[in-house]
C-alpha angles and dihedrals in degrees: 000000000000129000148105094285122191105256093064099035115125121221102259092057100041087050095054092051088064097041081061108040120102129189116289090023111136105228127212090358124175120240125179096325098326139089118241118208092217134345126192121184095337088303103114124209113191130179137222129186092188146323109065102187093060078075094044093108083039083060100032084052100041110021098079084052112045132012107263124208115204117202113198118184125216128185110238089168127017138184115210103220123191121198125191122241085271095054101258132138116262104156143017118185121165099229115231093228114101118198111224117191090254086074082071085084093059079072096025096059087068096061102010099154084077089094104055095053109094104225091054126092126176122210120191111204109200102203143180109237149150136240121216117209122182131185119281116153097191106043099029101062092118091058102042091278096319132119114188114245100196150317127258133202113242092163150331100244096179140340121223114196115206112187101135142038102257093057089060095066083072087080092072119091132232130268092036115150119228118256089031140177132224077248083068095036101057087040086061095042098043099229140091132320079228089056098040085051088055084053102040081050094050099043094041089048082054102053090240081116148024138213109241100185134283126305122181093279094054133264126014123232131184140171114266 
């Protein structure tokens, strides 16, 4: 039997499920050969913190069956928190990056197809959290000697629920010209042309976009 399991579950996780819980929900419930976050009336709500395709054999075995729910969190607002090698609290620092729900495709491009399937809906749960970092030489040299530990819920700011097409398009942000390029795209987003290309893939397998030729900044995309 596969699944999250709740000796291992870290506290972000664990702290969205109940979020999400609601009275009469079975939690942690096994299903042919899986375990199911929550389940409420045969319709199953799953979470996943990152990495999509590691559910990919859990989809492919339950979606043509039940009707799945995937929440997916995002951090729309983060505090950076340091602890010392005893656990304490050394540092607390709000980061400048702010999550949007568009982020949700850097996860999505490895299993887009998701989308299209009709049993399948996708929340995205912009939360408030905080991300513990604790002291590790060897392995934090990236981050000043620091390797973060886990994420915890401070709170849900917003959902975004993404089932159709059309939905989707709210991932676009305003001021995009039509036709427009993943040059505009990642303009408009303010990110990368990497990141804008993981969006315009996403949104084009889905059928929220179409290509509409080539331009001289490469390919052409538009609303259909």
């Amino acid at each position: 039997m596969t699944g999250i399991g709740r000796l291992n579950e870290k506290p972000l996780h664990a702290a969205l499920k109940e979020w999400y819980r609601q009275e009469g929900d079975l939690v942690e419930e096994p299903l042919e050969g899986f375990v199911v976050d929550l389940v409420r009336d045969g319709f199953l709500i799953e979470i996943q913190t990152r990495g999509f395709s590691a559910m990919r054999s859990k989809f492919d075995r339950l979606l043509d069956s039940y009707s799945m729910r995937l929440v997916h969190p995002i951090a729309a607002r983060k505090w950076i928190v340091k602890l010392d090698e005893d656990g304490a609290e050394v540092s607390r620092r709000r980061s400048p990056r702010r999550g949007i729900a568009a982020d949700v495709c850097q996860e999505l491009v490895s299993f887009p197809s998701l989308l299209s399937h009709p049993n399948f809906t996708l929340e995205i749960a912009l939360v408030e959290e905080e991300e513990i970092r604790r002291p590790d030489a060897r392995k934090g040299w990236r981050r000043g000697g620091f390797v973060i530990e886990e994420r915890r819920l401070i709170d849900v700011l917003e959902t975004v629920e993404l089932g159709s097409s059309p939905e989707l398009l709210g991932l676009l942000p305003e001021g995009l010209p039509d036709p427009f390029t993943t040059a505009d795209l990642a303009r408009c987003l303010g990110r990368s042309r990497h990141f804008a290309q993981e969006v315009a893939y996403c949104l084009r397998v889905s059928d929220a976009i179409e290509t509409a030729g080539r331009g001289k900044q490469g390919i052409l995309y538009v609303r259909p």
